[in-house]
C-alpha positions in Angstrom: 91.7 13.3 251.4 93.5 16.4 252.0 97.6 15.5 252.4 99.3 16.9 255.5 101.4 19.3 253.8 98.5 20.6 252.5 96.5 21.2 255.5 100.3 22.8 257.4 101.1 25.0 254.5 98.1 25.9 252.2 98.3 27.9 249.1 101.8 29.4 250.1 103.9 31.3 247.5 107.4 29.7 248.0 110.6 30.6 245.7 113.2 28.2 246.0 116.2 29.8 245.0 119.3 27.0 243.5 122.9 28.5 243.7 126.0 27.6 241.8 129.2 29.1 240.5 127.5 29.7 236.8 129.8 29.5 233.3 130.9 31.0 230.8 127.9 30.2 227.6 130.3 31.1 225.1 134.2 31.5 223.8 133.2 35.6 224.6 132.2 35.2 227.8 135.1 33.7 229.4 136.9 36.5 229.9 134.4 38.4 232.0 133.2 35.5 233.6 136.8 35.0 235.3 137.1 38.4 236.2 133.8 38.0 238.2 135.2 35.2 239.8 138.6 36.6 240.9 136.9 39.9 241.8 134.7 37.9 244.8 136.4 38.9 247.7 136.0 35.2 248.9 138.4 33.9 246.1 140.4 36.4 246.6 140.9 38.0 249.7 142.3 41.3 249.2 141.2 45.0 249.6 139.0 45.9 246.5 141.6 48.4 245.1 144.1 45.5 244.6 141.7 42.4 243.8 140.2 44.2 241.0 143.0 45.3 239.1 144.4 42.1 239.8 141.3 40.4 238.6 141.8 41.9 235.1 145.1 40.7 234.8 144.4 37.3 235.6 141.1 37.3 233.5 143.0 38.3 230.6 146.1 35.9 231.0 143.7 32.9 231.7 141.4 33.5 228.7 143.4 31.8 226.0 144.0 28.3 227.8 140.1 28.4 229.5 138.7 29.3 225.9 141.0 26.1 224.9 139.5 24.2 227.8 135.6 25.2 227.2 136.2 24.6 223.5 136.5 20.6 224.7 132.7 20.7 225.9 131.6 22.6 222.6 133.0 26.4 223.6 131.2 26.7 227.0 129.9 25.4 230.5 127.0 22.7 230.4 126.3 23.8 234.0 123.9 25.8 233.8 121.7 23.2 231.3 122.5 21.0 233.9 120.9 23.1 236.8 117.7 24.0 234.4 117.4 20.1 234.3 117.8 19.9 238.4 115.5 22.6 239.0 112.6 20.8 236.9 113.2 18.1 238.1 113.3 19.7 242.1 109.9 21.3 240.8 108.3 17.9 240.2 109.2 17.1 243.5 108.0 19.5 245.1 104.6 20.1 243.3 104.4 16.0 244.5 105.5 16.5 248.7 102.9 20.1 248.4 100.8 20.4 246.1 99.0 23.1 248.5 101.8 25.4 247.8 102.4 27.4 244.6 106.5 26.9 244.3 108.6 28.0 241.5 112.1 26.9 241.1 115.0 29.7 240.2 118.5 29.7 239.5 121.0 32.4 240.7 124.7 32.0 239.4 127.4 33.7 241.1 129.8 34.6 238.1 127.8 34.2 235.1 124.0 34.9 233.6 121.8 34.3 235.2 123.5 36.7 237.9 122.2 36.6 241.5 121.0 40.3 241.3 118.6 39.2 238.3 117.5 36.2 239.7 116.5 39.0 243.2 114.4 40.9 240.9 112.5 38.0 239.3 112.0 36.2 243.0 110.6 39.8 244.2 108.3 40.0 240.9 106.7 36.7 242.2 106.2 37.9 245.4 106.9 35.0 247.6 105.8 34.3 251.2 108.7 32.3 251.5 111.9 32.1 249.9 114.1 29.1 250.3 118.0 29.5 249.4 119.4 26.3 248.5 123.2 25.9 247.6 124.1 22.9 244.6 127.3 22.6 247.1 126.5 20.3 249.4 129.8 20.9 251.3 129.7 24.7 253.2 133.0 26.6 252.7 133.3 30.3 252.8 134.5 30.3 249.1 131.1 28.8 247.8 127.9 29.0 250.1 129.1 31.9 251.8 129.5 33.9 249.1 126.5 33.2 247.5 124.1 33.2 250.9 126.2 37.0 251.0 125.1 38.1 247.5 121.5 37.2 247.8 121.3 39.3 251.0 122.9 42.2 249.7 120.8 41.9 246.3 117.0 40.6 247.1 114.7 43.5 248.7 111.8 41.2 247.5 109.2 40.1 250.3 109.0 37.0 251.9 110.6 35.0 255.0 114.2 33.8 253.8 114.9 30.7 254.5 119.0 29.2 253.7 120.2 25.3 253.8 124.0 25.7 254.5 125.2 22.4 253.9 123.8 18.7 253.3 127.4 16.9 253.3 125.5 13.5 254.3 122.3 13.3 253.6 120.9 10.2 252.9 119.6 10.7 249.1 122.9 12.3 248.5 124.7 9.5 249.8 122.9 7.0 247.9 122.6 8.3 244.2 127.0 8.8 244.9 126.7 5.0 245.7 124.8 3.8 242.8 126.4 5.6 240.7 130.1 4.5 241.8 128.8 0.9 242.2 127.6 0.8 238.4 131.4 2.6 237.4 133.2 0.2 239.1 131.2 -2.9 237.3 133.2 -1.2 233.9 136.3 -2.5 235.7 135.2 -5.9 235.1 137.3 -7.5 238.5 140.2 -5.5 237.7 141.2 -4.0 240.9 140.6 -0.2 241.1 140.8 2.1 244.2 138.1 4.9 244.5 139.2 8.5 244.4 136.9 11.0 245.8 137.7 14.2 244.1 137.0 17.3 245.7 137.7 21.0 244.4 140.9 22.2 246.6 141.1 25.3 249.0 143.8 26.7 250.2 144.8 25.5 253.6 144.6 28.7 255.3 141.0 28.5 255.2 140.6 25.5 256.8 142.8 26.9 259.8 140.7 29.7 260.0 137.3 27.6 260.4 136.5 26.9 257.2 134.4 23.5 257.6 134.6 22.2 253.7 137.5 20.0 254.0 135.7 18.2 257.5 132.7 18.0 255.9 134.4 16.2 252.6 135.3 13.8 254.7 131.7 13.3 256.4 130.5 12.8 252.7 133.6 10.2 252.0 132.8 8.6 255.4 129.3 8.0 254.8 129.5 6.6 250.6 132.1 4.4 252.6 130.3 2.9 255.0 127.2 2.5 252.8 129.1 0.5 249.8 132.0 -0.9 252.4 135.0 0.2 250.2 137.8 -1.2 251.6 140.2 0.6 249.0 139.8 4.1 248.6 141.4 8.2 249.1 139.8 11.5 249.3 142.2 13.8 247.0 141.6 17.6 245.6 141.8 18.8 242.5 142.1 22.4 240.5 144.7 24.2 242.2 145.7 27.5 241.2 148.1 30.1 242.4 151.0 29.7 244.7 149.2 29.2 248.9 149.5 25.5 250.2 146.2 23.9 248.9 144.8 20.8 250.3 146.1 17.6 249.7 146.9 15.3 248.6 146.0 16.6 244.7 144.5 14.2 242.2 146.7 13.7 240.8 149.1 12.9 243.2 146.2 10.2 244.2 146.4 8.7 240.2 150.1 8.8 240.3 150.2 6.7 243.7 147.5 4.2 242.3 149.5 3.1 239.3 152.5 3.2 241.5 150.7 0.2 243.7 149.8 -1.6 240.5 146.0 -0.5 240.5 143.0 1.2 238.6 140.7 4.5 239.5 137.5 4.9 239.8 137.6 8.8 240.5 134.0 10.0 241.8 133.5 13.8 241.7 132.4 13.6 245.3 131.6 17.6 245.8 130.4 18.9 242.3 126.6 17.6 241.7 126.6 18.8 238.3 129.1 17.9 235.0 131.2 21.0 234.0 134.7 22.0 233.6 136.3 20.3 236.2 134.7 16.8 235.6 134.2 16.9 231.9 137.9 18.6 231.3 140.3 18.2 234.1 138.9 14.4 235.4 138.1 13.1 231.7 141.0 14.3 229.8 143.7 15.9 231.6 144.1 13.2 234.6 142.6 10.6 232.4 146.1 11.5 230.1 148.2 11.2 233.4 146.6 7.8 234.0 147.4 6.3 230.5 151.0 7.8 231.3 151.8 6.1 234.8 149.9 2.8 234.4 146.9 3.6 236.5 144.5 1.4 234.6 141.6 1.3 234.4 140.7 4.4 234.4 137.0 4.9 235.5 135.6 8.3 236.2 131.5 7.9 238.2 129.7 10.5 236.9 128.0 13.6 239.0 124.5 12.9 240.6 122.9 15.3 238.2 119.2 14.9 238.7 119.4 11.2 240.3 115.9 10.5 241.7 117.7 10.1 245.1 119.8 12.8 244.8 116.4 15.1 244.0 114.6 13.9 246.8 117.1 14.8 249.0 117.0 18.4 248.0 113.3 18.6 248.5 113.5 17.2 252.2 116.0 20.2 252.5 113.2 22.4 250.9 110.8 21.1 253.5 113.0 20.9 256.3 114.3 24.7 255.8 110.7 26.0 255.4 110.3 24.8 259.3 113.4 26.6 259.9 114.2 30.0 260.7 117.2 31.9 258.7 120.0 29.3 258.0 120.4 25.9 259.0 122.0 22.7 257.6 119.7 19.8 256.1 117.6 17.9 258.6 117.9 20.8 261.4 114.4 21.0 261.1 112.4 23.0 264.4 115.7 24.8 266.1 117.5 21.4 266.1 121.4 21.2 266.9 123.9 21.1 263.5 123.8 17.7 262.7 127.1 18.1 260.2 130.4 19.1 262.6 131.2 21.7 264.8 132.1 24.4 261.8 128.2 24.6 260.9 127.1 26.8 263.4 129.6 29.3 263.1 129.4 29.0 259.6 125.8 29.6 258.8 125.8 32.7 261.1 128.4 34.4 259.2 126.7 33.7 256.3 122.8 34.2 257.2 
């Protein structure tokens, strides 16, 4: 019996395309892989002739203490072994929901190998029909999605339709590999009391006045883990601040500080990276795991990212199905011209970005 997706969608060259920040591979590559990050216009939003220069200085002052921080995790970033893992394992997943199509999984990094232009070239070699961009952010802000939906415009001149998921803060897969996992964490607690933490990387405050939807949409991804496991003690806190603007608060570890202040544990759940790297396996596990030891917040329980969680990889193949009914850019489950299911700030975000 021939399968539906089969019949709608037969022998279809699709490229699905997964974005993320990248890392440095290596002690030598941390230097230029900061300088590509503070030289993105969306980190840092000054006029070209000041970020770069700028960029240098801060990629060369940084270097020392990240090269200390990456030497923690064996002297670079697991991500992108992580991503290989999720994109084989998104490939399965596909191959299963359509096998009529012929679908082949990349991965473009923003700051380090391999670099979105590369990526372009090797999507146009394969000659798509479609492409399919799909963000491992499942939060939209201009300093993530954005700039990555921008690069791959400005670098792919491959053929193909191009289709772009903005944002999935909710969906349901998503929702339920965070629960599993935060459910089996919290069991290490053994009946000790512990309030949840969900950790999110900070932006500065400005960009949420200006329209940036990440911090709203946090807090759709916090409401719904909420309401499916019925936590009834628990704080959405942001971590990895840098530089001197008013970040959004409160920090982590403000949050840690305040849980051993009211005599309880931490279960701190990386609620917006979907991958282990720098931030989880450094700043969570050692440097606010010290702070915990240091103000009594006890136990202290870190979930780990959903990685490739069967749940969490289904979800990202509904948003590969549901964007290849889509034109340009839409959110998750806006399937057909539907209305942004995920706040107000979608819209106007994935125009600016498609």
């Amino acid at each position: 019996m021939t399968s539906t997706a089969e019949t709608s969608r037969p022998n279809r060259r699709v490229a699905v395309v997964l974005t993320n920040l990248g890392g440095p591979d290596g002690p030598d590559a941390v230097k230029p892989f900061l300088f590509n990050l503070f030289n993105d216009p969306a980190i840092i939003g000054l006029p070209g002739i000041v970020r770069t220069p700028l960029a240098r200085l801060i990629s060369s002052r940084r270097e020392k203490s990240a090269q200390a921080n990456y030497a923690l995790m064996g002297g670079g970033s697991p991500l992108l072994p992580e991503t290989l893992k999720q994109a084989a394992a998104l490939s399965d997943a596909l191959a299963d929901a359509a096998p009529g199509d012929e679908t082949e999984v990349f991965i473009a990094m923003r700051y380090w190998h391999p670099l979105t232009e590369d990526t372009a070239r090797a999507v146009a070699e394969f000659q798509p029909d479609h492409v399919v961009l799909l963000p491992l952010y499942p939060q939209f802000s201009t300093t993530t999605t954005a700039s990555s939906l921008k690069a791959w415009r400005e670098a792919y001149k491959g053929p193909g339709e191009v289709h772009a998921v903005c944002c999935y803060p909710d969906a349901d897969g998503l929702i339920e590999a965070q629960a599993r996992l935060i459910r089996e964490t919290m069991d290490k607690a053994e009946g000790r009391p512990v309030r949840v933490l969900f950790s999110a990387h900070g932006i500065p405050e400005k960009l949420v006045a200006a329209g940036d939807p990440y911090q709203a949409q946090v807090e759709a991804t916090v409401a719904a883990v909420v309401a499916r496991m019925g936590l009834s003690d628990w704080a959405i806190c942001y971590q990895s601040r840098v530089g001197p603007l008013k970040w959004l608060g409160p920090s982590t570890p403000e949050a840690v500080e305040q849980a051993g202040k009211d005599g309880v544990g931490a279960v701190v759940v990386p609620i917006a990276f979907v991958s282990e790297h720098i931030e989880t396996l450094v700043e969570l596990d050692h440097e606010y795991a010290e702070l915990a030891a240091s103000v009594g917040c006890a136990p202290y329980l870190r979930a780990p990212a959903v990685g490739v969680e069967p749940a969490f990889i289904a979800a990202l193949a509904q948003a590969v199905e549901a964007a290849l009914e889509t034109s340009g850019t839409a959110p998750q489950g806006a399937s057909k011209g539907g209305p942004c299911a995920h706040l107000k700030a979608c819209p106007g975000g994935c125009s600016k970005a498609a």
